[in-house]
C-alpha positions in Angstrom: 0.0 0.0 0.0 2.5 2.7 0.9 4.5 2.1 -2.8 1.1 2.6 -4.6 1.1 5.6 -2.4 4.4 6.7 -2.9 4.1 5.8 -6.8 1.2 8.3 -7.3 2.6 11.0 -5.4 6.3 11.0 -7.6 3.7 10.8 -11.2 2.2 13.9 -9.2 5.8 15.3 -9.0 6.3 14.4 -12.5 3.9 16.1 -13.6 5.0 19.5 -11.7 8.3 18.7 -13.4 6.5 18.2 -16.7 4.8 21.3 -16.8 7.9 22.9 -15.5 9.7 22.1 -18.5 7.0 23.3 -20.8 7.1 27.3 -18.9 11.2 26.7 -19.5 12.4 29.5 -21.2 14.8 27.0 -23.7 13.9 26.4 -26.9 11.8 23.6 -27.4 14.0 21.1 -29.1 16.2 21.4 -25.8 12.8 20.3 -24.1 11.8 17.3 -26.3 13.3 14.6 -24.1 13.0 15.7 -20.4 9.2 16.3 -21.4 9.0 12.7 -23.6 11.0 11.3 -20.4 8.8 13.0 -17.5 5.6 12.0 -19.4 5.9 8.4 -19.9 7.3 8.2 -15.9 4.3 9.7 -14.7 1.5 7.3 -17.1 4.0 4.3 -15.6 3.8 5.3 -12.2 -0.1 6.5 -12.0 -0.6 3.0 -14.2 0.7 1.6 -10.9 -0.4 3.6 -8.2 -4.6 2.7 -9.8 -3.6 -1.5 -10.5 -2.2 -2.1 -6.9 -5.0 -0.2 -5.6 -7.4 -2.2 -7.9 -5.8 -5.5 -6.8 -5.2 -4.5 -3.2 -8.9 -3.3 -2.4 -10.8 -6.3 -4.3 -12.7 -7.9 -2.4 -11.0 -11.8 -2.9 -7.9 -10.5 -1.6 -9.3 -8.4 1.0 -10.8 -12.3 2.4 -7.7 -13.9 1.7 -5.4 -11.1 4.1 -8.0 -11.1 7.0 
């Protein structure tokens, strides 16, 4: 529970950093890959954060931990 936690609060971070880069004052060829980079970190991460909650909360495995 506490690394789906922790997952969705770094894609929230990523996301900050994400829209960081886009108010960056470099051109935006210098910005491709931090933004492709941040981007597809924070999908991966939220992807994570929303399955282990799916899995952790259903109610089969809820029976089989009590």
């Amino acid at each position: 529970m506490q690394k789906a936690s922790l997952s969705g609060v770094f894609g929230i971070l990523l996301v900050l950093s994400f829209v960081g880069n886009l108010i960056n004052p470099l051109p935006m060829e210098a910005k491709v890959m931090p933004l492709i980079v941040s981007l597809l970190s924070a999908i991966v991460l939220f992807t994570h954060c929303v399955m282990s909650f799916i899995v952790l909360l259903n109610s089969d495995n809820v029976r089989d931990f009590e």
